[in-house]
KEVEXKOL-622166 format. One record per atom (N, C-alpha, C): residue in three letters; z, x, y. Coordinates in steps of 0.1 Angstrom, whole numbers, padded with zeros to 4 digits, always signed. Atoms other than C-alpha are relative to their C-alpha. Example, Ala and Ser with C-alpha at 12.3 -4.5 7.8 and 13.67 -1.06 7.14 Angstrom:
ALA+0000+0009-0012ALA+0078+0123-0045ALA+0000+0009+0012SER+0000-0009-0011SER+0071+0137-0011SER+0008-0008+0011
//
This chain:
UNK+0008-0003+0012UNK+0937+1601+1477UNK-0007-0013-0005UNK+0006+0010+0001UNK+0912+1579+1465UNK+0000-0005-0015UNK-0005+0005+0012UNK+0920+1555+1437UNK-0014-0001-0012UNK+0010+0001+0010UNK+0901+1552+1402UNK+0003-0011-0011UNK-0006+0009+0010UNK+0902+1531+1370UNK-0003+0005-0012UNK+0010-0007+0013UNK+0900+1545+1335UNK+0001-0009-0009UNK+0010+0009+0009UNK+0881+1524+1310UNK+0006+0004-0019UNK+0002-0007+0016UNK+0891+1529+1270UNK-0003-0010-0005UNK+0006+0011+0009UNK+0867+1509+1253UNK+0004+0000-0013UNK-0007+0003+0012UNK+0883+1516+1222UNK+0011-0012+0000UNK-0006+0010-0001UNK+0907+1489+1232UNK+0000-0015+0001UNK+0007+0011-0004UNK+0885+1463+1246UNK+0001-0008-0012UNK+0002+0013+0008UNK+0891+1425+1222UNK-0012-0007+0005UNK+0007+0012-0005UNK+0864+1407+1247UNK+0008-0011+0003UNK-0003+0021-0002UNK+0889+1379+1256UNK-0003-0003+0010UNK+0004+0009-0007UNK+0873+1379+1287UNK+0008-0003+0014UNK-0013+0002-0011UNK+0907+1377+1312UNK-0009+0006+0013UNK+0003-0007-0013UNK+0891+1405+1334UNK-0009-0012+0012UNK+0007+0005-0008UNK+0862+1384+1341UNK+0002-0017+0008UNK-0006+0011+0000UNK+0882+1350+1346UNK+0009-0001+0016UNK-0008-0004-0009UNK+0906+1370+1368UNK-0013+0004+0016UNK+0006-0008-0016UNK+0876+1385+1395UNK-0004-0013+0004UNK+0007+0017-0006UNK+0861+1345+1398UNK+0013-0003+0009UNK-0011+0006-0011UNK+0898+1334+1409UNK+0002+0007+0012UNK-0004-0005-0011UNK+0904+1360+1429UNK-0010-0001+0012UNK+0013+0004-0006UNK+0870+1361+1444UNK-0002-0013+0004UNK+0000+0013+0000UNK+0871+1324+1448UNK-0016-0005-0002UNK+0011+0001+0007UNK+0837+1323+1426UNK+0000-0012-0011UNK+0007+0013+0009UNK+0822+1294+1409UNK+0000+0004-0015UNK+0003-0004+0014UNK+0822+1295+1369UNK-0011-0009-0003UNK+0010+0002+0004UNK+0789+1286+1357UNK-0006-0004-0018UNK+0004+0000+0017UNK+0781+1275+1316UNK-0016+0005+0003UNK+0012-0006-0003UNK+0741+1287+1327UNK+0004+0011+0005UNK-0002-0013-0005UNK+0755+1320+1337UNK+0012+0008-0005UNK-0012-0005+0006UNK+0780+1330+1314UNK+0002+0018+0004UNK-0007-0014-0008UNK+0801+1363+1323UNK+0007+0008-0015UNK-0005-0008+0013UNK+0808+1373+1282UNK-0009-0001-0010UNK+0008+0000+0010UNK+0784+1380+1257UNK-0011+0009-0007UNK+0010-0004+0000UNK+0756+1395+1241UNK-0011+0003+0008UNK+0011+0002-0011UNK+0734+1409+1267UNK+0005-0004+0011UNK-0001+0007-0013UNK+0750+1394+1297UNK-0002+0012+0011UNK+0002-0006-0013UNK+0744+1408+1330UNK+0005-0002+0011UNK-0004+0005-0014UNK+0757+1412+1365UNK-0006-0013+0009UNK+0005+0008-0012UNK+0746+1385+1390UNK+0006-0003+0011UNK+0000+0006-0015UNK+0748+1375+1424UNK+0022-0011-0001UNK-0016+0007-0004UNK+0779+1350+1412UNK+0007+0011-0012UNK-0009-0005+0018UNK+0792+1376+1379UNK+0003+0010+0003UNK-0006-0013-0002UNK+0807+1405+1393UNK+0009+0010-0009UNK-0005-0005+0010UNK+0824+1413+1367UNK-0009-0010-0016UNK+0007-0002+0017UNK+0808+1411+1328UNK+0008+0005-0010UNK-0006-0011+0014UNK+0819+1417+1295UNK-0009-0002-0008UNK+0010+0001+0005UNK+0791+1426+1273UNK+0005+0002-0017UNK+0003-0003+0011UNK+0787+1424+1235UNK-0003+0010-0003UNK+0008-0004+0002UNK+0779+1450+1215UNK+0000+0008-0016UNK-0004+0001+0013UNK+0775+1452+1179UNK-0006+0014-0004UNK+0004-0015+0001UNK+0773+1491+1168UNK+0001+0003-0014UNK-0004-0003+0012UNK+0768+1511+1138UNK+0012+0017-0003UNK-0010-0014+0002UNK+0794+1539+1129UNK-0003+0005-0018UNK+0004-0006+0014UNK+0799+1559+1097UNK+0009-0010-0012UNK-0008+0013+0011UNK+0826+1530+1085UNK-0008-0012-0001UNK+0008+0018+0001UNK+0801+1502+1092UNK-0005-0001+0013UNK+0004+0007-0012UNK+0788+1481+1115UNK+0018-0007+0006UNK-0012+0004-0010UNK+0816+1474+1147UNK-0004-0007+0009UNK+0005+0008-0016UNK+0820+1452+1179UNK+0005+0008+0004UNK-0007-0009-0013UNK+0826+1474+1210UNK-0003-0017+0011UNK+0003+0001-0017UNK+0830+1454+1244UNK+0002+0005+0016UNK+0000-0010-0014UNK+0823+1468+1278UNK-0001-0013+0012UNK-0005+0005-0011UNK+0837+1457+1310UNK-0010+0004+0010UNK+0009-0005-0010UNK+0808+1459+1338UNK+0008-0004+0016UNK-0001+0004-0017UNK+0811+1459+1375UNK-0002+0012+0009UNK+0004-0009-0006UNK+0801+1480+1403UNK+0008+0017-0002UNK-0012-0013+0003UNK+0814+1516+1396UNK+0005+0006+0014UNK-0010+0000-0007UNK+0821+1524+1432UNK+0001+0014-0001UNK+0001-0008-0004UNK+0807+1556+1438UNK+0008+0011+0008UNK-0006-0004-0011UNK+0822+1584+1452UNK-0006+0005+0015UNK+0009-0003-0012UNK+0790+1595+1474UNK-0011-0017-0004UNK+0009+0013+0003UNK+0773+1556+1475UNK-0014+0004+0001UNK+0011+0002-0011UNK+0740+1555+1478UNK-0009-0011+0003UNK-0001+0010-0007UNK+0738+1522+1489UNK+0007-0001+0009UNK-0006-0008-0014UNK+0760+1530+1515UNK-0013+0007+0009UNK+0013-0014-0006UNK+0735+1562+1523UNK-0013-0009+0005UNK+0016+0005-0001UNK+0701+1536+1521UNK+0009-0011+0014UNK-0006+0010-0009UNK+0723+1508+1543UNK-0001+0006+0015UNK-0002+0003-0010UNK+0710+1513+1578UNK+0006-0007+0012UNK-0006+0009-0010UNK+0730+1484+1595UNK+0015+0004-0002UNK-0013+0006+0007UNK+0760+1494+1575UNK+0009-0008-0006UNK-0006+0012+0004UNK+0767+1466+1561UNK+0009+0006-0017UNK-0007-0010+0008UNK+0781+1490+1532UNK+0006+0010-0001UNK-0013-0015-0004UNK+0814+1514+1537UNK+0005+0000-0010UNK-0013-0003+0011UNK+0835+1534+1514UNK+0009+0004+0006UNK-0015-0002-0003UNK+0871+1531+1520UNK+0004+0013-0006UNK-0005-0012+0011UNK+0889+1560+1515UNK+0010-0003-0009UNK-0009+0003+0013UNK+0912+1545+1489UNK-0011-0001-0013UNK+0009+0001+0014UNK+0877+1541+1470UNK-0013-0009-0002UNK+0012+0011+0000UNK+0861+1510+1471UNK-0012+0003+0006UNK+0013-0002-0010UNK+0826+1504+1484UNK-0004-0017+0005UNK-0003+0011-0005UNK+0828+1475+1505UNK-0016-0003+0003UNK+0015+0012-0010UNK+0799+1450+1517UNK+0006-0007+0012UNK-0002+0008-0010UNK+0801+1437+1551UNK-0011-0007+0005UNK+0015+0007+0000UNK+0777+1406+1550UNK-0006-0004+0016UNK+0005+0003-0013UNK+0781+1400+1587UNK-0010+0011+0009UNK+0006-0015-0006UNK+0763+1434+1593UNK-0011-0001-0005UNK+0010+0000+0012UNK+0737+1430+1563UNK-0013-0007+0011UNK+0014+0005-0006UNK+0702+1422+1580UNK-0013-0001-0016UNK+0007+0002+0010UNK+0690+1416+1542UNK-0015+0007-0004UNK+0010-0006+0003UNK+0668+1442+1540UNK-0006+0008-0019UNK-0002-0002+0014UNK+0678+1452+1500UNK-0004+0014+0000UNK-0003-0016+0003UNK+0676+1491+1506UNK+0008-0001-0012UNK-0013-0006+0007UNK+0709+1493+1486UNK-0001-0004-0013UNK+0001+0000+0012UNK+0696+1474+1455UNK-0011+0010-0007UNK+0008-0011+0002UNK+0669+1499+1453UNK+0004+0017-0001UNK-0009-0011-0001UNK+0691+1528+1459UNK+0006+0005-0011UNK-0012-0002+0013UNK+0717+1519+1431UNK-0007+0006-0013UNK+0005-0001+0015UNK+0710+1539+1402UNK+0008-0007-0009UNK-0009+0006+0004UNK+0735+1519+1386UNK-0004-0018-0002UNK+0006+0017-0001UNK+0714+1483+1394UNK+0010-0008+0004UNK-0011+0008-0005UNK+0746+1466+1407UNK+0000-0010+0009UNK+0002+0012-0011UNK+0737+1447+1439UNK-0008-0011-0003UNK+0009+0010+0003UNK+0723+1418+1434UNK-0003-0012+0015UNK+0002+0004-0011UNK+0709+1393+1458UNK-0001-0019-0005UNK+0000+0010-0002UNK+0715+1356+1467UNK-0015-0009-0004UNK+0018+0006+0000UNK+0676+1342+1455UNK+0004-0014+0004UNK+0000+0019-0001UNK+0691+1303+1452UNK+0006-0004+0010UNK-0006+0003-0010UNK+0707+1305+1485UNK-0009-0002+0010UNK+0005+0001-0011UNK+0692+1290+1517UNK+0002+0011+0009UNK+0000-0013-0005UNK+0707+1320+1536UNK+0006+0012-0012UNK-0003-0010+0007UNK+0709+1347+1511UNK+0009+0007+0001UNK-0005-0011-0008UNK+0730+1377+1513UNK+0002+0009-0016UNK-0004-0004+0012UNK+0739+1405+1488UNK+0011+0000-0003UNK-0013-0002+0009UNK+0765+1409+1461UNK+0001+0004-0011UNK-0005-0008+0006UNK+0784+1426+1445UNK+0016+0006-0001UNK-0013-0001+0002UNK+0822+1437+1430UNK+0005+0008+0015UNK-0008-0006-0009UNK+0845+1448+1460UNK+0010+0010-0007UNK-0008-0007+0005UNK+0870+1466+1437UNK+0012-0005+0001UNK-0010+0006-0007UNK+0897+1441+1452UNK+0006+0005+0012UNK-0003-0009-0009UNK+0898+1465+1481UNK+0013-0003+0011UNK-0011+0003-0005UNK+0924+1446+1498UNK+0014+0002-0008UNK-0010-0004+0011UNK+0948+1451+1468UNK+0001+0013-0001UNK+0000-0010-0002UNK+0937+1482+1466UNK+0003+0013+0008UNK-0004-0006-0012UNK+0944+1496+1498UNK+0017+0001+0002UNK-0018-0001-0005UNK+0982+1486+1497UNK+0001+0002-0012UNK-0009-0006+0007UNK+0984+1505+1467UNK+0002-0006-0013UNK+0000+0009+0012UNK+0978+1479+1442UNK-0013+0000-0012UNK+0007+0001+0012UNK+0957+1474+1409UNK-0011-0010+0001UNK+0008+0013-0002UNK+0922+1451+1411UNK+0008-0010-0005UNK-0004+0013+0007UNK+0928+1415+1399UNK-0004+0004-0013UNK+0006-0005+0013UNK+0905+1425+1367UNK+0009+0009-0009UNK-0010-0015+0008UNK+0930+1457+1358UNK+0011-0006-0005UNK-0014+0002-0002UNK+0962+1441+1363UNK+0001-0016-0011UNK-0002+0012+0008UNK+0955+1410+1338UNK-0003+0003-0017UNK+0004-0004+0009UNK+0944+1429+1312UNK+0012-0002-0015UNK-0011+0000+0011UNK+0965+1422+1278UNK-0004+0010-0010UNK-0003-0014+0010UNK+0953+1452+1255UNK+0001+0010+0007UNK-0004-0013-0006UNK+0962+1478+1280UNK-0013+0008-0002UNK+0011-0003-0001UNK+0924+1484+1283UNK-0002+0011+0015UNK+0001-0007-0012UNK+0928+1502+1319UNK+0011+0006+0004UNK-0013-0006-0011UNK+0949+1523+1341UNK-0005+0002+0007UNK+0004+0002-0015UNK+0945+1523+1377UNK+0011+0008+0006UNK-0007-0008-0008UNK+0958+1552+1402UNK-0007+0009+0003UNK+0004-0010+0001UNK+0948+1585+1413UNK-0016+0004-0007UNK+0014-0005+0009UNK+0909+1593+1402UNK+0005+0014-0004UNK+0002-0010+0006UNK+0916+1627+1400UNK+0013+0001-0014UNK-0013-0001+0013UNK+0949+1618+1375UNK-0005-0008-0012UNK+0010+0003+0011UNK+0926+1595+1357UNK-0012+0006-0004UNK+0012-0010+0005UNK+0900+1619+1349UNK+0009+0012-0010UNK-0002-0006+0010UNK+0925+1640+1338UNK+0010-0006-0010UNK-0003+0009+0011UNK+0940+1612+1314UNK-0007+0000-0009UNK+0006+0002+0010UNK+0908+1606+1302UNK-0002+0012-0007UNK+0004-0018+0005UNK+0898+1645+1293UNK+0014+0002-0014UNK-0010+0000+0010UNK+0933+1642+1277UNK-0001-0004-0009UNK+0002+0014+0012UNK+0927+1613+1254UNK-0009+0006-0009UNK+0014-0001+0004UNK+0897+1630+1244UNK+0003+0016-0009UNK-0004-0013+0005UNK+0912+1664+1236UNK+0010-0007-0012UNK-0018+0008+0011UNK+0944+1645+1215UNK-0012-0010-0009UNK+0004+0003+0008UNK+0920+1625+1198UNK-0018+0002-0005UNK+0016+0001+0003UNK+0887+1630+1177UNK-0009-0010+0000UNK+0009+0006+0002UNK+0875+1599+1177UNK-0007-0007+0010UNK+0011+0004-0010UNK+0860+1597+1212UNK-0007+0008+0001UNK+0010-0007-0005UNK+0831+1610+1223UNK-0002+0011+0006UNK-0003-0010-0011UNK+0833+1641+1242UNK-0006+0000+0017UNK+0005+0010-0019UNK+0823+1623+1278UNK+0007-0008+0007UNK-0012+0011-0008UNK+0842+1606+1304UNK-0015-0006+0007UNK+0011+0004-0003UNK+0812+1584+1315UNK+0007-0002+0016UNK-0005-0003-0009UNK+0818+1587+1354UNK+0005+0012+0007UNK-0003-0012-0003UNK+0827+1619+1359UNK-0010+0004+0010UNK+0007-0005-0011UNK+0798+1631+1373UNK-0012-0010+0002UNK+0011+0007+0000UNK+0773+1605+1367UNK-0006-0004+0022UNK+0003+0005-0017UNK+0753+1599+1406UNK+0014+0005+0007UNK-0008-0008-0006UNK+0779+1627+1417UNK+0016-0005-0001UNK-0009+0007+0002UNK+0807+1603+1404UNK+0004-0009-0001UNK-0002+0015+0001UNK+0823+1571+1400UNK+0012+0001+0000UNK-0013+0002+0002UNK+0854+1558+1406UNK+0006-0008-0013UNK+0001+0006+0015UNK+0853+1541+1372UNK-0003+0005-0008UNK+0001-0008+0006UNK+0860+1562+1345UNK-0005-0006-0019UNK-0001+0001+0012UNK+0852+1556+1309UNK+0002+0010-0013UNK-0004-0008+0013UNK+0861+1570+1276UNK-0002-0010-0011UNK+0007+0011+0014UNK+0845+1554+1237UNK+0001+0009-0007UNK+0010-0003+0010UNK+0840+1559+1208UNK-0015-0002-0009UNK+0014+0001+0001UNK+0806+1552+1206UNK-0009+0007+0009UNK+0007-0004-0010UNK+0777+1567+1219UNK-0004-0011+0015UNK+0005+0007-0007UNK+0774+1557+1255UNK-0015-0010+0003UNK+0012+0008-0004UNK+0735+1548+1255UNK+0000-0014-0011UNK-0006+0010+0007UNK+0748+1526+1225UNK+0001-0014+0007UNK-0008+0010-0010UNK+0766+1507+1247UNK-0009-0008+0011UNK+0010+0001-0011UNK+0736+1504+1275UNK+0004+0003+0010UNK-0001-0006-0013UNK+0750+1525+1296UNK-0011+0014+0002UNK+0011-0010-0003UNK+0723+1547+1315UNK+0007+0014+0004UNK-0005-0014-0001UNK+0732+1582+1306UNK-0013+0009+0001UNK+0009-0005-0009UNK+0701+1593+1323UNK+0001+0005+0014UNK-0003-0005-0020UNK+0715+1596+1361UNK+0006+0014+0000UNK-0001-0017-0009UNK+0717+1628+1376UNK+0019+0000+0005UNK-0015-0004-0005UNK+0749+1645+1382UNK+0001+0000+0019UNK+0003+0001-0014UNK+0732+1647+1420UNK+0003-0010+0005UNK-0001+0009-0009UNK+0745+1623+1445UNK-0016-0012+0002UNK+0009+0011-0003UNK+0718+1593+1448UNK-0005+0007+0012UNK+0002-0005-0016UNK+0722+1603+1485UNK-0008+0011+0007UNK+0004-0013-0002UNK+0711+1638+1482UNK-0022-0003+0002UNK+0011+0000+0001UNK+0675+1626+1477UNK-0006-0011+0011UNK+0002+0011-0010UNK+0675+1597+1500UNK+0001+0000+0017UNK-0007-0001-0014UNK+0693+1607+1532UNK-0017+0004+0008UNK+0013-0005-0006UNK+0659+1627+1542UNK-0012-0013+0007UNK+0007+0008-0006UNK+0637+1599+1544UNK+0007-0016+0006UNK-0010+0013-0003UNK+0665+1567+1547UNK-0001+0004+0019UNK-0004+0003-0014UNK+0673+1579+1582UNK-0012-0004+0012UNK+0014+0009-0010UNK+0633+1567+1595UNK+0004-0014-0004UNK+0003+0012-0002UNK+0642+1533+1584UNK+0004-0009+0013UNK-0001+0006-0014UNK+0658+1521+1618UNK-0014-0002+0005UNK+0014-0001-0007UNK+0626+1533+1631UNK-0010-0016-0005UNK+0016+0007+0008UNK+0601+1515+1607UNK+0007-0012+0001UNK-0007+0015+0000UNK+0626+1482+1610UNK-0008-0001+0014UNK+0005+0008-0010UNK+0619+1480+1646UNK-0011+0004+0006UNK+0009+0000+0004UNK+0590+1494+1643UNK-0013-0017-0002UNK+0009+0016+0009UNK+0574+1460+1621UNK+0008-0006+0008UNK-0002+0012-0012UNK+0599+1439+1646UNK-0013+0001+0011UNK+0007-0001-0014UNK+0577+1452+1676UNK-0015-0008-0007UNK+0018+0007+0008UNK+0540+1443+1650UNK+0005-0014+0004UNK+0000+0019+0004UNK+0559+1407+1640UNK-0004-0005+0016UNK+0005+0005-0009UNK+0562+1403+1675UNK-0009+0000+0012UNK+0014+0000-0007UNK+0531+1413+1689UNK-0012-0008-0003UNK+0006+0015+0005UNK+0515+1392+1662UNK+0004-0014+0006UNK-0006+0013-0006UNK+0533+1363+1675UNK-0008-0004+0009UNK+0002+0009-0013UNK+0527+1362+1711UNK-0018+0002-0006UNK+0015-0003-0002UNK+0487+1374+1701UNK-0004-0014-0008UNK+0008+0010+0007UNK+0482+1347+1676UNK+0003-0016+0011UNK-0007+0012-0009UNK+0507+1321+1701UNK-0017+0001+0011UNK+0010+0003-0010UNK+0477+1329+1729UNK-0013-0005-0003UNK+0016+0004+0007UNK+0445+1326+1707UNK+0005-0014-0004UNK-0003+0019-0002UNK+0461+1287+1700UNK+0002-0009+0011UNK+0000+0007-0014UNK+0466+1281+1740UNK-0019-0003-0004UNK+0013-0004-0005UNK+0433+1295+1745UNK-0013-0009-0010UNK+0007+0009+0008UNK+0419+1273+1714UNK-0001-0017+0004UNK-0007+0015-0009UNK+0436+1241+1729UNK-0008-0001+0014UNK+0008+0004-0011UNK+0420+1245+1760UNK-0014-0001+0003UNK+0013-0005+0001UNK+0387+1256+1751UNK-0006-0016-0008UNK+0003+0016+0002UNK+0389+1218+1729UNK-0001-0012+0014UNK+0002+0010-0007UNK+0398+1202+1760UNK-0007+0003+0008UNK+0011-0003-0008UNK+0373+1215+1782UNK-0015-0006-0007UNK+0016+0007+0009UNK+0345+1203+1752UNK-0002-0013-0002UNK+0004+0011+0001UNK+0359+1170+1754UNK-0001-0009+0016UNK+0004+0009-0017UNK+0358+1163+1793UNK-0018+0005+0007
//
């Protein structure tokens, strides 16, 4: 059965552990120009994990909510679906893996994500993309991400998607003061990362615009000509090549013939 994680932002303090815990485990660089908690922050290439700010208004006042980002870890990817080389598999415990030695950096899959997730190496001499794994090795034997399992307000539970979906639904029935939405549920045909707030999701900046339709559903159709069109423009690059390589013989010799 494939694992899930459910989210109750009503609990979230912001201290920040989650995103502390995915650098160590990840053996990721910490950055003061790239902070990973705050107002506005964003995924990046090194921030796989995020905890965003977000100062809301309710009918008691103005509140902080914070929200825990990171790839949600689709149940139909479609980044997966756009990845011609593969360099993108879903385990069936859940995750949605990157395998960079496969990646021919074509960036299908950050185009794909309705979710905007992947990000790409720009400051690296060889680039590659990135993006949360889910701790898929921990995962697999049964265990809790690094991010879940460090948590001190009991912000998450980790097991079963289909037993966390019906936790969150529970939570939501037993109390009034969430939302009536499990964000995840069906969003891009699902997510293995479930949420539950009291606040309105788009509040939060989460895009409650995506289709309950799989990503994939719309993509599969034309995705499977890109092999083609890849080696396709290989065959142009290198037809260009040798054509422009011979018009510089043929230039070279046409000089040495004008100077004997």
């Amino acid at each position: 059965m494939a694992k899930g994680v459910l989210v109750d932002l009503t609990k979230c303090v912001g201290c920040g552990s989650c995103t502390v815990a995915c650098k160590l485990w990840n053996d990721m660089k910490f950055s003061e120009k790239e902070p990973a908690m705050g107002p506005g922050v964003k995924l990046s290439a090194n921030n796989w994990t995020v905890v965003s700010f977000n100062e809301v208004k309710k009918d008691t006042g103005k509140v902080w909510r914070f929200v825990k980002q990171q790839c949600l870890h689709c149940q139909d990817p479609a980044c997966a679906s756009a990845c011609f080389a593969k360099a993108l598999q879903k385990t069936k415990e859940g995750p949605v893996v990157y395998y960079p030695h496969l990646c021919v950096g074509c960036r299908y899959c950050m185009i794909a994500c309705p979710f905007n997730v992947p990000k790409y190496e720009w400051d690296k001499t060889f680039p590659l993309v990135s993006k949360c794994q889910m701790c898929s090795t921990k995962v697999a034997k049964g265990e809790a991400p690094a991010c879940v399992s460090v948590c001190p307000a009991g912000v998450f539970k980790f097991g079963e998607r289909d037993e966390m979906l019906k936790e969150a639904k529970a939570a939501i029935a037993k109390d009034s003061k969430y939302v009536k939405d499990v964000y995840g549920e069906k969003q891009a045909g699902g997510t293995s990362w479930l949420y539950i707030s009291d606040v309105p999701f788009e509040q939060l900046g989460f895009n409650t615009k995506i289709s309950s339709i799989p990503s994939s559903t719309y993509s599969h159709d034309f995705l499977k000509y890109t092999p083609v069109v890849a080696v396709s423009w290989g065959i142009i690059l290198t037809g260009l090549y040798h054509y422009t390589k011979r018009r510089n013989e043929i230039s070279k010799d046409s000089n040495k013939n004008v100077k004997l």
